[in-house]
Backbone bond lengths (Angstrom), bond angles and torsions (degrees), N, CA, C in turn:
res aa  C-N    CA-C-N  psi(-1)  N-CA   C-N-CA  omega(-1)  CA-C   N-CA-C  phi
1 X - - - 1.443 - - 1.523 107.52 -
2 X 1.333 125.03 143.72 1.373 147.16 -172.27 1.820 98.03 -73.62
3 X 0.938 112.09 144.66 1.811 116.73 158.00 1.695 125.59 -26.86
4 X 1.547 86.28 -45.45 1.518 83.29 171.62 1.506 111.63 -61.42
5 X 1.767 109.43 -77.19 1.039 114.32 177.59 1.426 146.92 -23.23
6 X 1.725 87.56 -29.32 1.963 106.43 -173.60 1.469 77.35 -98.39
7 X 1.670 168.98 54.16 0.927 153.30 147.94 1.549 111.27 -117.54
8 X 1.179 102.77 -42.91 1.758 127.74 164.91 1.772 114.77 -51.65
9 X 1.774 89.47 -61.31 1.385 85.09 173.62 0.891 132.33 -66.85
10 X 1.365 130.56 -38.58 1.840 140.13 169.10 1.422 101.35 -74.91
11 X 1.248 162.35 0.04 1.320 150.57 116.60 1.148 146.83 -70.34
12 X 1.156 113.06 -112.73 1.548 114.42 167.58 1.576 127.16 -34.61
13 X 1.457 108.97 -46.41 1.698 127.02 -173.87 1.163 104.18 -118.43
14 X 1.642 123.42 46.80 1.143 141.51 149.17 1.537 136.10 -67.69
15 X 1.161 137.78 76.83 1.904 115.26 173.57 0.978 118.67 -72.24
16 X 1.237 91.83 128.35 2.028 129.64 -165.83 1.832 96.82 -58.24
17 X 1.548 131.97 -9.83 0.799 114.89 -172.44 1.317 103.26 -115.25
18 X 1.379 120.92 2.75 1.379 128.84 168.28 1.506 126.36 -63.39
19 X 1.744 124.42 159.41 1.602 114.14 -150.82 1.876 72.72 -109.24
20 X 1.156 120.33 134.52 1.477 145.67 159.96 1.391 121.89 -100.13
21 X 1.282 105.48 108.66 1.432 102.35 173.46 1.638 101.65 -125.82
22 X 1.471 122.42 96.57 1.203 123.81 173.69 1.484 123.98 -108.74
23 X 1.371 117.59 164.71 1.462 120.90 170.24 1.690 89.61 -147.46
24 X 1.852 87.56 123.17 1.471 90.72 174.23 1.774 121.39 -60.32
25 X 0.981 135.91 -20.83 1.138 142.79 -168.20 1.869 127.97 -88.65
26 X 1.562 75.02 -6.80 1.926 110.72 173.86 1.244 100.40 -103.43
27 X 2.072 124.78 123.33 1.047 119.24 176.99 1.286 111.18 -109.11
28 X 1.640 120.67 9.84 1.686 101.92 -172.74 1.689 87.73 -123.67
29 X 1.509 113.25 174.64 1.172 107.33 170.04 1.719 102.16 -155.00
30 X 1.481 125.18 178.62 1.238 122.95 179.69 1.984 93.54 -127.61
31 X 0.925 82.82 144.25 1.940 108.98 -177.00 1.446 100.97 -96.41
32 X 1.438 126.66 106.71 1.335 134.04 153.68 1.564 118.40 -81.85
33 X 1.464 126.65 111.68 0.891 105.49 171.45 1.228 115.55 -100.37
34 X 2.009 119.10 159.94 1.647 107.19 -146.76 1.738 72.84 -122.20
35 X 1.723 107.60 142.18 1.601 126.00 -164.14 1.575 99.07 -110.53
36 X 1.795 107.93 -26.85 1.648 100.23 -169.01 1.564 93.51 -58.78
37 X 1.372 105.50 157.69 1.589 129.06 165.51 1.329 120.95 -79.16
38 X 1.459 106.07 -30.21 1.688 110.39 -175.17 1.577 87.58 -86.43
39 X 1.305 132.98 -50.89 1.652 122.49 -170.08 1.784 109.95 -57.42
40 X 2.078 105.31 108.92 1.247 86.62 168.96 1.319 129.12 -89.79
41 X 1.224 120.21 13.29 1.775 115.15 156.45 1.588 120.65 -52.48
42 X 1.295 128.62 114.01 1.523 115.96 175.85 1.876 122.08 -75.71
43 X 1.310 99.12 5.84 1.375 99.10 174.52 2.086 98.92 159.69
44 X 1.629 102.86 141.39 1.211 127.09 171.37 1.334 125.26 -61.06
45 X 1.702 155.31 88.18 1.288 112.18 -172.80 1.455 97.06 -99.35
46 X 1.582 113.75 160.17 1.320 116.49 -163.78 1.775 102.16 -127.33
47 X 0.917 137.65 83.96 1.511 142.52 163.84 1.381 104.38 -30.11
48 X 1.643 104.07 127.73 1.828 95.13 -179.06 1.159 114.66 -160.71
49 X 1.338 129.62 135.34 1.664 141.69 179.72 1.722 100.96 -57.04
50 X 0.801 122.71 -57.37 1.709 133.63 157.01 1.296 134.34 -103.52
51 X 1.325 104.21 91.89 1.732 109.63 -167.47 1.646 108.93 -77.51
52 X 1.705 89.96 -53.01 1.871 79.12 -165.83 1.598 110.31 -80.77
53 X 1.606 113.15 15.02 1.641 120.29 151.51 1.485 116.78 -74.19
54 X 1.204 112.47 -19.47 1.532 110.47 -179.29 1.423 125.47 -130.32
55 X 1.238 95.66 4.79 1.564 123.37 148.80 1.786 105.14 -61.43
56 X 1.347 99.63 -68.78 1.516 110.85 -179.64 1.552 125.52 -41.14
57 X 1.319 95.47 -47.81 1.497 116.82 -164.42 1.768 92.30 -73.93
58 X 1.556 120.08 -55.09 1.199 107.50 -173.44 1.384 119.37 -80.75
59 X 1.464 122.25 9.59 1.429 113.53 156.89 1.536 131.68 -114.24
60 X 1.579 90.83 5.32 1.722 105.18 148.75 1.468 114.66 -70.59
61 X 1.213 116.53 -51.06 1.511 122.40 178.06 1.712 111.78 -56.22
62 X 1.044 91.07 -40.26 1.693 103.02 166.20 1.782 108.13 -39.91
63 X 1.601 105.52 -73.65 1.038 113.44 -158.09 1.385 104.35 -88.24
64 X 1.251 137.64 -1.81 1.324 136.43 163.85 1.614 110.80 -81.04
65 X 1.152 119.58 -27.90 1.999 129.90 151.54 1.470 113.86 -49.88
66 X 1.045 121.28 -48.89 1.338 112.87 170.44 1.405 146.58 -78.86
């Protein structure tokens, strides 16, 4: 997610039951969304020096799970 986007999401268009891991000084972030049923977080956002590196990485891991 772009600056904007990671600003929106960690504020305003935030769920309060969502897992936040921010550093103000990090402007992009990647959006995990969480599928278990028992997990009530609806999704991770992850603040990151390299997003679409760990974008990547976690949807290789993705597809190496299946």
């Amino acid at each position: 997610m772009d600056a904007d986007a990671t600003r929106h999401v960690s504020g305003p268009g935030a769920d309060a039951r969502a897992y936040l891991l921010l550093r103000p000084y990090l402007k992009q972030s990647v959006k995990v969304e969480v599928t278990d049923p028992a997990d009530p977080a609806p999704y991770w956002l992850v603040v990151s020096r390299h997003p679409q590196a760990l974008a990547g990485a976690l949807n290789a891991a993705r597809s190496a799970s299946r």
